[in-house]
CHARMM-style PDB file with segment names, atoms N, HN, CA, C and O in Angstrom:
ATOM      1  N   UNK     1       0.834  -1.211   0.000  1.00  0.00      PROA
ATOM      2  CA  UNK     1       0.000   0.000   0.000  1.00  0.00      PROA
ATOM      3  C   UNK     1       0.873   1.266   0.000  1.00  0.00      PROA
ATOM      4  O   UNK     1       0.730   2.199  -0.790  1.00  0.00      PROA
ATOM      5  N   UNK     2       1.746   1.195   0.928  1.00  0.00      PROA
ATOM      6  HN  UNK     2       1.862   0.437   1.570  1.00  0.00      PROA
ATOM      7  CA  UNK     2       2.731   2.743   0.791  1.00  0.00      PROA
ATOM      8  C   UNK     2       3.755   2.795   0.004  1.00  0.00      PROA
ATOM      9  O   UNK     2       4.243   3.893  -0.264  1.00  0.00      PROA
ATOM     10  N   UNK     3       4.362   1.445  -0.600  1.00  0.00      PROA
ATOM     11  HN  UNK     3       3.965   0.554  -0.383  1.00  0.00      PROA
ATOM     12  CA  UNK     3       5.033   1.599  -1.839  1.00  0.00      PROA
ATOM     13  C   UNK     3       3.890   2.136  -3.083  1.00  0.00      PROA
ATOM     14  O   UNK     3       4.541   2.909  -3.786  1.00  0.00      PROA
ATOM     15  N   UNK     4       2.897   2.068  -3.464  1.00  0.00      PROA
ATOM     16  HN  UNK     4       2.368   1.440  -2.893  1.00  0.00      PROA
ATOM     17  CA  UNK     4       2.106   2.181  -4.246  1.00  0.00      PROA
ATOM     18  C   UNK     4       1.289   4.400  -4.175  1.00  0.00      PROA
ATOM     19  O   UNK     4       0.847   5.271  -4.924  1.00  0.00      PROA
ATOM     20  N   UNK     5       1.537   4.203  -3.055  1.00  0.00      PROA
ATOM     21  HN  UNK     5       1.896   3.495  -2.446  1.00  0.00      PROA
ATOM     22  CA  UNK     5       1.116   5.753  -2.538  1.00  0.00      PROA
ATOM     23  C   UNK     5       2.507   6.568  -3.007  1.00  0.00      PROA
ATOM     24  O   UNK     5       2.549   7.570  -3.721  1.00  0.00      PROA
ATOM     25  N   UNK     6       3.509   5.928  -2.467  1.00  0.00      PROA
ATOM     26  HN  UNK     6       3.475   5.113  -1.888  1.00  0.00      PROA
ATOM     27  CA  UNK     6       5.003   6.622  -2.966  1.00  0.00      PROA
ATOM     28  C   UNK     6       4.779   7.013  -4.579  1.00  0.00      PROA
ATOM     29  O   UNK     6       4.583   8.049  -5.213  1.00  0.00      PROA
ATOM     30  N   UNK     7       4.900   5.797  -4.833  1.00  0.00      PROA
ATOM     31  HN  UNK     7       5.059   4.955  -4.318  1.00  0.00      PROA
ATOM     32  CA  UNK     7       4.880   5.540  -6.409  1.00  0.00      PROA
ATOM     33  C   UNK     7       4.063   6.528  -7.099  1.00  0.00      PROA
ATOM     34  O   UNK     7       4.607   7.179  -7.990  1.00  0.00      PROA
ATOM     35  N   UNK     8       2.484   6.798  -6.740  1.00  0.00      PROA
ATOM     36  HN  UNK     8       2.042   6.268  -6.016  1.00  0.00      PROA
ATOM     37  CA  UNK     8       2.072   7.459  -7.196  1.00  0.00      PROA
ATOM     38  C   UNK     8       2.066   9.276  -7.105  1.00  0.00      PROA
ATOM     39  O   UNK     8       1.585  10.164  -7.809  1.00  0.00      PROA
ATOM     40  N   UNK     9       2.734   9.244  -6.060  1.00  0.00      PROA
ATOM     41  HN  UNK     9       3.124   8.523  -5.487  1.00  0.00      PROA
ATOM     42  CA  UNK     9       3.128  10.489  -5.394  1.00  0.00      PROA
ATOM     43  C   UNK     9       4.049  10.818  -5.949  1.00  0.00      PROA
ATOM     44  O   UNK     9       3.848  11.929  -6.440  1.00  0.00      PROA
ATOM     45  N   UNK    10       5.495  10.259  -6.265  1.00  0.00      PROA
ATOM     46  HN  UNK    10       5.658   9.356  -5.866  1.00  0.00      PROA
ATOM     47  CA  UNK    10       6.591  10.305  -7.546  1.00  0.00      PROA
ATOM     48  C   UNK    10       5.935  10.395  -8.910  1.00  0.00      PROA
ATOM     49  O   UNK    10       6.497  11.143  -9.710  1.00  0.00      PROA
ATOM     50  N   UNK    11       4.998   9.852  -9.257  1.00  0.00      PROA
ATOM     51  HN  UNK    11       4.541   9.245  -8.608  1.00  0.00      PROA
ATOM     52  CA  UNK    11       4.735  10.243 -10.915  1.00  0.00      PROA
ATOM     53  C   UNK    11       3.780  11.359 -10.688  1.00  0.00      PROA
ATOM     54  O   UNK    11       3.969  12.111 -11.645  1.00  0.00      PROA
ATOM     55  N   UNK    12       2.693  11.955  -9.797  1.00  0.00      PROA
ATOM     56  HN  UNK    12       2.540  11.344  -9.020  1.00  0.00      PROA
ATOM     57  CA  UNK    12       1.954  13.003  -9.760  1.00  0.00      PROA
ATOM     58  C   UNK    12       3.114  14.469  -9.840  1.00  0.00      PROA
ATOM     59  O   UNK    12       3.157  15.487 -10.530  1.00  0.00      PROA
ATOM     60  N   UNK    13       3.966  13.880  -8.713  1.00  0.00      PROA
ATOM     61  HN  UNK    13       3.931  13.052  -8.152  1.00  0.00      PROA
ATOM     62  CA  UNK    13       5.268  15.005  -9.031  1.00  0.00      PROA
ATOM     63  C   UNK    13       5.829  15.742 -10.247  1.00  0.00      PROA
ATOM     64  O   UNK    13       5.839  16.872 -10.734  1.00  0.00      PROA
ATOM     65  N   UNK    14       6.469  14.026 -10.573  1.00  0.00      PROA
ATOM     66  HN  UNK    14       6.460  13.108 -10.177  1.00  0.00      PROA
ATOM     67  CA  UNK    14       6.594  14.343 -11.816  1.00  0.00      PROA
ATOM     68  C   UNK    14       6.336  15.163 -12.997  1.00  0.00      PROA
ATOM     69  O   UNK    14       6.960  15.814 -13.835  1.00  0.00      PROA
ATOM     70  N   UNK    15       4.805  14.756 -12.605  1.00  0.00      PROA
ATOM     71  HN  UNK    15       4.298  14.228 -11.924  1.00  0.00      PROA
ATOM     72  CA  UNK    15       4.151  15.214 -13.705  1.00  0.00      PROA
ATOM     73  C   UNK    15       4.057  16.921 -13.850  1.00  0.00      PROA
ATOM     74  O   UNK    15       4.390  17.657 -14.779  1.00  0.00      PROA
ATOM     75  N   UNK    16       3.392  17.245 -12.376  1.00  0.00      PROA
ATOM     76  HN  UNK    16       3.121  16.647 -11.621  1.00  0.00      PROA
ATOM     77  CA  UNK    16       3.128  18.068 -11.939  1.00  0.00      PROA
ATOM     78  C   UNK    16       4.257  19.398 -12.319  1.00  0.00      PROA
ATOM     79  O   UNK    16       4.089  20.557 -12.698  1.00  0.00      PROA
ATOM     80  N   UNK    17       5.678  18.409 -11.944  1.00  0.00      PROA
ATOM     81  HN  UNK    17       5.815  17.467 -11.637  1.00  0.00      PROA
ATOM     82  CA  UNK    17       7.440  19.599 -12.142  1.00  0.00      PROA
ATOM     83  C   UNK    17       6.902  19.826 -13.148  1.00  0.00      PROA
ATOM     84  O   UNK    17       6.542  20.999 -13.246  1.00  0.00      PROA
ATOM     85  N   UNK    18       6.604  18.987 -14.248  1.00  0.00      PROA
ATOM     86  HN  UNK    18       6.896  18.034 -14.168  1.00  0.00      PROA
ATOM     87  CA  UNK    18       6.875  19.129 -15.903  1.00  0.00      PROA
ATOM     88  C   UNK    18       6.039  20.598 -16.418  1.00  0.00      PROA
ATOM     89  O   UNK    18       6.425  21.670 -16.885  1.00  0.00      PROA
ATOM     90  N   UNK    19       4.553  19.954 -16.022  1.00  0.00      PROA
ATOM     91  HN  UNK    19       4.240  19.084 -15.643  1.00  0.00      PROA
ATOM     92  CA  UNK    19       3.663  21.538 -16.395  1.00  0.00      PROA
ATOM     93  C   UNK    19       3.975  22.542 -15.485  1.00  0.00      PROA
ATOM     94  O   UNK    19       3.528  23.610 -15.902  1.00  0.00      PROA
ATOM     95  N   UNK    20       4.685  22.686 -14.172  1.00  0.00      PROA
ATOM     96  HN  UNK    20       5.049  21.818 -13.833  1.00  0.00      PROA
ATOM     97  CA  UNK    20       5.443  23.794 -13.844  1.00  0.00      PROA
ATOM     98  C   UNK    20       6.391  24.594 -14.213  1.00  0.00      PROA
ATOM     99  O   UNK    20       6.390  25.824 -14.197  1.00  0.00      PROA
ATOM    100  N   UNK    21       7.884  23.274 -14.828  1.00  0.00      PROA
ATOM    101  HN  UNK    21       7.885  22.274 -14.841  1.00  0.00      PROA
ATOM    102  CA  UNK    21       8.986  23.957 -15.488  1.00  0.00      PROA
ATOM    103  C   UNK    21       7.861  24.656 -17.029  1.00  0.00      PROA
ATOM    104  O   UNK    21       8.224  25.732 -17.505  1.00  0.00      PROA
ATOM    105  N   UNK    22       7.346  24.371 -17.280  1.00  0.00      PROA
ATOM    106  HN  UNK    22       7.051  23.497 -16.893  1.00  0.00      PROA
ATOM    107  CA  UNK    22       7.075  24.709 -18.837  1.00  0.00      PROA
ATOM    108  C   UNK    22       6.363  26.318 -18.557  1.00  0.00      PROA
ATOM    109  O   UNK    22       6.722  27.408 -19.002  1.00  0.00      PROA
ATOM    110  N   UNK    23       5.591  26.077 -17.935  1.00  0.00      PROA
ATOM    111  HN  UNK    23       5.299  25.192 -17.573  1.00  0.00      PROA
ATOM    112  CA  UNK    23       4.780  27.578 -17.094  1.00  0.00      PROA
ATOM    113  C   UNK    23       5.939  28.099 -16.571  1.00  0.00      PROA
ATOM    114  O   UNK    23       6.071  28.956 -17.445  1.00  0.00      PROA
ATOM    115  N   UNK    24       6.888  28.277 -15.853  1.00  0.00      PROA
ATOM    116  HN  UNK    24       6.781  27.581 -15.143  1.00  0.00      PROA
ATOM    117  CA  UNK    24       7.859  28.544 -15.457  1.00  0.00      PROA
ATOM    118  C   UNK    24       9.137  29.357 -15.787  1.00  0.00      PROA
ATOM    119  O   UNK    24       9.854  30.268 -15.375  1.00  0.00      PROA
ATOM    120  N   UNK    25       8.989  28.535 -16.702  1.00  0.00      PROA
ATOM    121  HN  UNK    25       8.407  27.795 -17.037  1.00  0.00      PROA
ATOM    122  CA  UNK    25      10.534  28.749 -17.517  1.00  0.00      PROA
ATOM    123  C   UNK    25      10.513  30.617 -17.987  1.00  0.00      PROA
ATOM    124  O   UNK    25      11.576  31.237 -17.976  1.00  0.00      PROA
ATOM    125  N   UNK    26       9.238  31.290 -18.355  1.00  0.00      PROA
ATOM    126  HN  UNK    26       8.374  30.787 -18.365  1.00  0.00      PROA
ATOM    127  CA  UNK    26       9.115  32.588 -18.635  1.00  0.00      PROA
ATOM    128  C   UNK    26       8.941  33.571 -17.142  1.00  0.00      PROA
ATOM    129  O   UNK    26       9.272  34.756 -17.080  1.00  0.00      PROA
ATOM    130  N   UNK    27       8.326  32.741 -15.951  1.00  0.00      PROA
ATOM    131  HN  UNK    27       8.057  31.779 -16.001  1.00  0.00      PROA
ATOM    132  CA  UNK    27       8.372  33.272 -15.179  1.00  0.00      PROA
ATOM    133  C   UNK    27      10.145  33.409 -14.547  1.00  0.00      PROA
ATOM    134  O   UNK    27      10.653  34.458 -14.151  1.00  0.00      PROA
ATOM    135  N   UNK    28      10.675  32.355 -14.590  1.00  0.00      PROA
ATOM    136  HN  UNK    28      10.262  31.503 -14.912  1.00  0.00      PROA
ATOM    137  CA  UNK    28      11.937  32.356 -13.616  1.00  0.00      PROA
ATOM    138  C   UNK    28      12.710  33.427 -14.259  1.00  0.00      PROA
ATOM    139  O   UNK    28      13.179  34.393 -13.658  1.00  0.00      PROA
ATOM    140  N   UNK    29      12.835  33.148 -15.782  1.00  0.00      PROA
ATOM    141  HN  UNK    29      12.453  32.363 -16.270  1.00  0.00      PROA
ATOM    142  CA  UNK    29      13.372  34.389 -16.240  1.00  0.00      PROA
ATOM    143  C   UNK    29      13.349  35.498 -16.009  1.00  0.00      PROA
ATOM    144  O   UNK    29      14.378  36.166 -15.912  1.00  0.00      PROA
ATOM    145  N   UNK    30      12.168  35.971 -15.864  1.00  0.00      PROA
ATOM    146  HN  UNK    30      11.332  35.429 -15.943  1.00  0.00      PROA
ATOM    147  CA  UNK    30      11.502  37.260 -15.319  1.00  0.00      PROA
ATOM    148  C   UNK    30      12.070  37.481 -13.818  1.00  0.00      PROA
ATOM    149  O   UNK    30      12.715  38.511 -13.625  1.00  0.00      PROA
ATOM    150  N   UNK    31      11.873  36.581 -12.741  1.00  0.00      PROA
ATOM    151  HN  UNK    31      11.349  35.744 -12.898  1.00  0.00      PROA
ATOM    152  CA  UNK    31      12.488  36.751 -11.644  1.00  0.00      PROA
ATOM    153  C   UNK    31      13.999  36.838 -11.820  1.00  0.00      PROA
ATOM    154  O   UNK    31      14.621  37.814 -11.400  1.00  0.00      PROA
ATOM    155  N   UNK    32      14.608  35.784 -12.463  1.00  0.00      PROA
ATOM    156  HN  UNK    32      14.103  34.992 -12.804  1.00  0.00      PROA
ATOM    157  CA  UNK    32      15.712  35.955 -12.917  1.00  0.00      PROA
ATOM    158  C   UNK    32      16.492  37.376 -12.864  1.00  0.00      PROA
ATOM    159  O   UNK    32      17.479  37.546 -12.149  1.00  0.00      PROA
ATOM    160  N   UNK    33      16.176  37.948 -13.342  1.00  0.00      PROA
ATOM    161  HN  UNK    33      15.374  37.809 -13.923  1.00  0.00      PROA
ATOM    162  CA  UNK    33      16.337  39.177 -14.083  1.00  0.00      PROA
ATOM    163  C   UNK    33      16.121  40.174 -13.194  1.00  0.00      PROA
ATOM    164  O   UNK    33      16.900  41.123 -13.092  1.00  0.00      PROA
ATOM    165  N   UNK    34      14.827  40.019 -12.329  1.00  0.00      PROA
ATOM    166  HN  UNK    34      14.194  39.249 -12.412  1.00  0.00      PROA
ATOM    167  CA  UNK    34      14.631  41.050 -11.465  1.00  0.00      PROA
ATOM    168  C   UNK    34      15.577  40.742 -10.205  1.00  0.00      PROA
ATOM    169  O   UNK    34      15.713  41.707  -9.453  1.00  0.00      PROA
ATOM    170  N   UNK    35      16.218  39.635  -9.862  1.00  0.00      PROA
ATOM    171  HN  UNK    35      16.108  38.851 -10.472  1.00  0.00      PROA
ATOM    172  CA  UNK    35      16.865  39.525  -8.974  1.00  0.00      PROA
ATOM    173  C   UNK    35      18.204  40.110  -9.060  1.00  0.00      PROA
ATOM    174  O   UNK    35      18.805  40.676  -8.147  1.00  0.00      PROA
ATOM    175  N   UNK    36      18.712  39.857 -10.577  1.00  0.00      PROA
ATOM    176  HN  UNK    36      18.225  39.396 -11.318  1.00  0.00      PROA
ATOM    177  CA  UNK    36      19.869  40.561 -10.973  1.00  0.00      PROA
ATOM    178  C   UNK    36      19.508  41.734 -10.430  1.00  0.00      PROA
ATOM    179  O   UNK    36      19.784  41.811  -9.233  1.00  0.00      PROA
ATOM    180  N   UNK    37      19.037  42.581 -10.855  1.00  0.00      PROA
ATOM    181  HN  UNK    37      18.813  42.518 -11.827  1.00  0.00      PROA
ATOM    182  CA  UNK    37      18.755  44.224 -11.030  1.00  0.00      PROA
ATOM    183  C   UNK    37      18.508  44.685  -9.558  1.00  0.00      PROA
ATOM    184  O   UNK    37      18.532  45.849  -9.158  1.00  0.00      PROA
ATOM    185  N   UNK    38      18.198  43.245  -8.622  1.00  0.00      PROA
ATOM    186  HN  UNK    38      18.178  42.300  -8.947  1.00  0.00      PROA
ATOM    187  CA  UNK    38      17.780  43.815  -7.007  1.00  0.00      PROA
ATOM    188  C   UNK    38      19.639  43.769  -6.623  1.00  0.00      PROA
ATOM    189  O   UNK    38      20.286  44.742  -6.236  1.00  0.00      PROA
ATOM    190  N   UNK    39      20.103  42.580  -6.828  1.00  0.00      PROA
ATOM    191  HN  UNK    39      19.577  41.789  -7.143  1.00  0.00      PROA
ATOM    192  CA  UNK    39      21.531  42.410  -6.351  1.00  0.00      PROA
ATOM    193  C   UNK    39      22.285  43.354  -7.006  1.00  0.00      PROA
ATOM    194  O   UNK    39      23.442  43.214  -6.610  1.00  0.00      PROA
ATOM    195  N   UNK    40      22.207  44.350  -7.902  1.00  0.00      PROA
ATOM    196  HN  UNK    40      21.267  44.464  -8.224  1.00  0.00      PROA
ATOM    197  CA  UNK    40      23.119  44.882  -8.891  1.00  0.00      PROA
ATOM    198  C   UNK    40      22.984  46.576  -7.976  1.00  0.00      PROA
ATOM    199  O   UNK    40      23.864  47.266  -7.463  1.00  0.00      PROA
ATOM    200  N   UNK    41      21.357  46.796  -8.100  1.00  0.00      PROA
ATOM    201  HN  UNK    41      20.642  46.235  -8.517  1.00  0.00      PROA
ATOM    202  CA  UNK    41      21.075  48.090  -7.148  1.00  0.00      PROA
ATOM    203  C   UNK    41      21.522  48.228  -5.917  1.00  0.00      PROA
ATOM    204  O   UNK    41      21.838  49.249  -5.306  1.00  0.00      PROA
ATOM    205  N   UNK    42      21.526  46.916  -5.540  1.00  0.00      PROA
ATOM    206  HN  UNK    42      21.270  46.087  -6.035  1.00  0.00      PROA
ATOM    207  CA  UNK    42      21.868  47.134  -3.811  1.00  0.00      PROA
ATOM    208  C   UNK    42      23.639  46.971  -3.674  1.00  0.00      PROA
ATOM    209  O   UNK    42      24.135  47.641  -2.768  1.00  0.00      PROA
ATOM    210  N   UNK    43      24.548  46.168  -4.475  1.00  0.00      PROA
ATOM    211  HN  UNK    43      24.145  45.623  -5.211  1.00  0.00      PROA
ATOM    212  CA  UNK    43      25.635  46.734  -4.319  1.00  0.00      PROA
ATOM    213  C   UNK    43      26.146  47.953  -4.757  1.00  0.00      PROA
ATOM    214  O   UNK    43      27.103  48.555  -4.272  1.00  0.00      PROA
ATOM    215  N   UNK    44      25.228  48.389  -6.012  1.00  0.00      PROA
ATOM    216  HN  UNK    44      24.451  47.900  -6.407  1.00  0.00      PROA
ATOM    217  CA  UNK    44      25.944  50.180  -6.156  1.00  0.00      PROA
ATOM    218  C   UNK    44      25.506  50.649  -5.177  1.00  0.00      PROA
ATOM    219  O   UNK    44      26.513  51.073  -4.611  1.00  0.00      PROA
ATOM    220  N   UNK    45      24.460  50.931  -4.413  1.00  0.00      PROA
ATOM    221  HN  UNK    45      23.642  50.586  -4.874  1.00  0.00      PROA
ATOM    222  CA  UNK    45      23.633  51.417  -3.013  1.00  0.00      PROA
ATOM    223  C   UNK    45      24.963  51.252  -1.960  1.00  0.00      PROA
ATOM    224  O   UNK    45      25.341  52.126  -1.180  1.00  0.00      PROA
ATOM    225  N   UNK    46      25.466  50.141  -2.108  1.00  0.00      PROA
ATOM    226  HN  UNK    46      25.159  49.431  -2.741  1.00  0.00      PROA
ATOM    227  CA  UNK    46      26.705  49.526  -0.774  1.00  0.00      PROA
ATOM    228  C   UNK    46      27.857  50.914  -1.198  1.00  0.00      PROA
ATOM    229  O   UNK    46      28.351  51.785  -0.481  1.00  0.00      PROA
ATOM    230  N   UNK    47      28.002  50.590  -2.890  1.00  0.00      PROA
ATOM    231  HN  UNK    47      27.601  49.883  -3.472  1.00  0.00      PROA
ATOM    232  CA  UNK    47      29.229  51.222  -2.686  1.00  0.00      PROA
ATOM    233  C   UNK    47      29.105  53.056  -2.558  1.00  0.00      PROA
ATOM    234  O   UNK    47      29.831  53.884  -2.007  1.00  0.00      PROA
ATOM    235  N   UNK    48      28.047  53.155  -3.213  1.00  0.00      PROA
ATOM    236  HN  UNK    48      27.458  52.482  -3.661  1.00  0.00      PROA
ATOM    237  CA  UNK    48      27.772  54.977  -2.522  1.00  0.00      PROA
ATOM    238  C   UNK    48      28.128  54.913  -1.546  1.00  0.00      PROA
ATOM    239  O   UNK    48      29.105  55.583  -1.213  1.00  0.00      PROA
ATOM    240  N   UNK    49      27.363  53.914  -0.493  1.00  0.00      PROA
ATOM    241  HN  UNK    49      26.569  53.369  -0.764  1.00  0.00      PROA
ATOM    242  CA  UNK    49      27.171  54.343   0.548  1.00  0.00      PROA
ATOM    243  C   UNK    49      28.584  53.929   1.615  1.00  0.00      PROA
ATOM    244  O   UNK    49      28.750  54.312   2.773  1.00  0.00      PROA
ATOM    245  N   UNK    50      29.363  53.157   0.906  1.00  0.00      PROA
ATOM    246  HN  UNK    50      29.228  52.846  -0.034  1.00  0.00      PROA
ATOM    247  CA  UNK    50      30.993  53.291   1.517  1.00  0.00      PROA
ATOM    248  C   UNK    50      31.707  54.512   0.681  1.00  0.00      PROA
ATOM    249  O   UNK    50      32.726  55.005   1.165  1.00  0.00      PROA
ATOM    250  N   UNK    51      31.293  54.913  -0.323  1.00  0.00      PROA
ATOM    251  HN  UNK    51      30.466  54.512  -0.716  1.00  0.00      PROA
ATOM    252  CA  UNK    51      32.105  56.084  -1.159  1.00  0.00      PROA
ATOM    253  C   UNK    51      31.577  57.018   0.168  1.00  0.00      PROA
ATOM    254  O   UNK    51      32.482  57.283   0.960  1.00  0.00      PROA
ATOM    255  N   UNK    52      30.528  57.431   0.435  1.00  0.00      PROA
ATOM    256  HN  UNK    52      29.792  57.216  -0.208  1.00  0.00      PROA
ATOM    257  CA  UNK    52      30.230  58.738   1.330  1.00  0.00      PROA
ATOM    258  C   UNK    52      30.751  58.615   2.642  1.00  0.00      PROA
ATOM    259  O   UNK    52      31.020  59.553   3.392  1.00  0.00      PROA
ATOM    260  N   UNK    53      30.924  56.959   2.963  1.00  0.00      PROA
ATOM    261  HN  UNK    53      30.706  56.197   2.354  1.00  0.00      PROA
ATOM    262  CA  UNK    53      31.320  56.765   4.700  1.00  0.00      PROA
ATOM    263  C   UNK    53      33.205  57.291   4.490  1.00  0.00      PROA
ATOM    264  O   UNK    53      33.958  57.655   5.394  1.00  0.00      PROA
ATOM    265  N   UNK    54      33.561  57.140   2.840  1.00  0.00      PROA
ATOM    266  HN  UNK    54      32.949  56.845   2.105  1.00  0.00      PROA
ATOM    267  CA  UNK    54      34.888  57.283   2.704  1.00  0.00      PROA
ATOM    268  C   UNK    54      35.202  58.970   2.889  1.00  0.00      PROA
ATOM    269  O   UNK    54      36.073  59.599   3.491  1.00  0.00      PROA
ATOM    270  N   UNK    55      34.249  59.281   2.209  1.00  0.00      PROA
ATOM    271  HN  UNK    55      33.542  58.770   1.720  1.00  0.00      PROA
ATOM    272  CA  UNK    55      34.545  61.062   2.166  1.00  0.00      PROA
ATOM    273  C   UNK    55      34.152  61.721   3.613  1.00  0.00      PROA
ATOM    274  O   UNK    55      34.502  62.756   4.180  1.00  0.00      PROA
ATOM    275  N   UNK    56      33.536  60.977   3.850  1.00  0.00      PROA
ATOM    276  HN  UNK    56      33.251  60.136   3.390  1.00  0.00      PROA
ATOM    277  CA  UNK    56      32.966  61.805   5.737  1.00  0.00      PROA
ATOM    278  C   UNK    56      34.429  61.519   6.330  1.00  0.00      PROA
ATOM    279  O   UNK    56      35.188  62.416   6.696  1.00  0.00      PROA
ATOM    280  N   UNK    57      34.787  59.853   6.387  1.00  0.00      PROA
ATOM    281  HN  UNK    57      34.171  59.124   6.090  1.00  0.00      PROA
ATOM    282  CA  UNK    57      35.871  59.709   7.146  1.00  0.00      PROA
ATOM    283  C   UNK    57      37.142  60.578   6.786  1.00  0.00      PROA
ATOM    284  O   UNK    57      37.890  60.815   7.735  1.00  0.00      PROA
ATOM    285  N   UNK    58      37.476  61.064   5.606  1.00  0.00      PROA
ATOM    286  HN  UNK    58      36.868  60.872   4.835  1.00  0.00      PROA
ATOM    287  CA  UNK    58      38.482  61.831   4.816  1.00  0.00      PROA
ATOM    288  C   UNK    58      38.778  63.379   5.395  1.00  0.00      PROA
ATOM    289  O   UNK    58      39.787  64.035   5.651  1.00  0.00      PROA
ATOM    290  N   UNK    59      36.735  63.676   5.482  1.00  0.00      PROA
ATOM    291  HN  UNK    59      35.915  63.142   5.274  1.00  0.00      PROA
ATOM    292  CA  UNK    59      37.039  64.937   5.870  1.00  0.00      PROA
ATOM    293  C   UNK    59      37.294  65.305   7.611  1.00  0.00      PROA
ATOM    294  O   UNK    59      37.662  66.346   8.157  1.00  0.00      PROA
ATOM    295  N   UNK    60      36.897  63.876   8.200  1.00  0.00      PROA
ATOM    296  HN  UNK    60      36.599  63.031   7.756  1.00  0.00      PROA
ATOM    297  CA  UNK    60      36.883  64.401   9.832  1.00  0.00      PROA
ATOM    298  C   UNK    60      38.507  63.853   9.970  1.00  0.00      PROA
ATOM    299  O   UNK    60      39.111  64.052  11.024  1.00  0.00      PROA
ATOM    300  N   UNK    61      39.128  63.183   8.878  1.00  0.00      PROA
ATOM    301  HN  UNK    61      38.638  63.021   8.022  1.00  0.00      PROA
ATOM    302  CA  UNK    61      40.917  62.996   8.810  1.00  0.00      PROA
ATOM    303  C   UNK    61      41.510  64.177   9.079  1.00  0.00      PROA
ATOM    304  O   UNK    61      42.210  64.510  10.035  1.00  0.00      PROA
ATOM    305  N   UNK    62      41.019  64.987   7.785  1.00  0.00      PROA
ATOM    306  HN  UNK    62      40.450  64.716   7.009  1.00  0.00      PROA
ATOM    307  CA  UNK    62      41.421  66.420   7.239  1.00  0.00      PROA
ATOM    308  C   UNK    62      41.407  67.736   8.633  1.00  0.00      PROA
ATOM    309  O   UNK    62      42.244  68.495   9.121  1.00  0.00      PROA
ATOM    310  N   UNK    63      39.869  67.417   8.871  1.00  0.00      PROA
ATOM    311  HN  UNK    63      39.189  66.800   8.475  1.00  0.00      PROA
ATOM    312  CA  UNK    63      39.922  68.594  10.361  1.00  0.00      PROA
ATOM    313  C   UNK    63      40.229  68.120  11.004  1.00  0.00      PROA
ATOM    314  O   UNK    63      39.539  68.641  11.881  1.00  0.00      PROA
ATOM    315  N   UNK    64      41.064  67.065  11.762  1.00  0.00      PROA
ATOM    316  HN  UNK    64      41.625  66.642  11.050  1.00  0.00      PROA
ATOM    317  CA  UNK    64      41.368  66.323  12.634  1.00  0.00      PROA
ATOM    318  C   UNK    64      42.982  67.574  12.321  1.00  0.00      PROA
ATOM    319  O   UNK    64      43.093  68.715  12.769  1.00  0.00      PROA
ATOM    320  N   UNK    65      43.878  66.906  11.541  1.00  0.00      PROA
ATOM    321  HN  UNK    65      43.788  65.979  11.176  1.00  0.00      PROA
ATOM    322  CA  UNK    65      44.804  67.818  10.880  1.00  0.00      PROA
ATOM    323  C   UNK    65      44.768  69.286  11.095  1.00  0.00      PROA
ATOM    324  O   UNK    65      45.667  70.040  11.467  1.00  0.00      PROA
ATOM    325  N   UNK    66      43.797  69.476  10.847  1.00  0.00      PROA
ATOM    326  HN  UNK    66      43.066  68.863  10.545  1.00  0.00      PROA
ATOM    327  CA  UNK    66      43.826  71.061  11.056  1.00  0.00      PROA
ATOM    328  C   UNK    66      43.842  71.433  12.423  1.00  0.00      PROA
ATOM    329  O   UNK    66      44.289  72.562  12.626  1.00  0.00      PROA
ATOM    330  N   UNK    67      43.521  70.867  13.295  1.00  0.00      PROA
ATOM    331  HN  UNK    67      43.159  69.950  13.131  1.00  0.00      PROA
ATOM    332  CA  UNK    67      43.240  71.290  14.620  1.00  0.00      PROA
ATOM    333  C   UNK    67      44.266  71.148  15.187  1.00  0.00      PROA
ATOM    334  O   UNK    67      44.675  71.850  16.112  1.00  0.00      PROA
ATOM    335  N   UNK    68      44.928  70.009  14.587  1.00  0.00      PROA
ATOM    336  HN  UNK    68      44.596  69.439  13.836  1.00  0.00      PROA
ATOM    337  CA  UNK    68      46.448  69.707  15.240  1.00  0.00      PROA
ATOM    338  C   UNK    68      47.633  70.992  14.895  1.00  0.00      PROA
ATOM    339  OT1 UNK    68      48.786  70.898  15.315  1.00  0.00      PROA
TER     340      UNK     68
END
C-alpha cells in the first residue's frame, strides 16, 4: 500500500514539475532578471554608501589635521 502511494506520489510530481517547469521557464526568467537588477542596485547602493562613509571619514581625517 505505501510503496504504491510513494509511487504514485513520484509520478503526480513528476508530472506536476513538468507543467510547472514549462509555465515557469518565462516566469523564472523574469524573476531571474529582477533579482539581478535587485543584487546589482543594492551593491551600487553599498558602494555609494561606503564612497560617502569614505569622504565623511576623509574629511573628519582632514579637520582632525587642522586642529592639530
Amino acid at each position: 500500500m505505501f510503496f504504491t502511494v510513494t509511487m504514485f506520489l513520484k509520478l503526480r510530481f513528476s508530472f506536476t514539475a513538468k507543467i510547472v517547469k514549462k509555465l515557469n521557464i518565462r516566469l523564472m526568467k523574469k524573476q531571474i532578471l529582477s533579482l539581478m537588477l535587485l543584487c546589482t542596485s543594492i551593491s551600487v547602493y553599498a558602494q555609494r554608501r561606503k564612497i560617502k562613509m569614505n569622504k565623511s571619514h576623509i574629511k573628519l581625517k582632514k579637520g582632525k589635521e587642522k586642529v592639530k
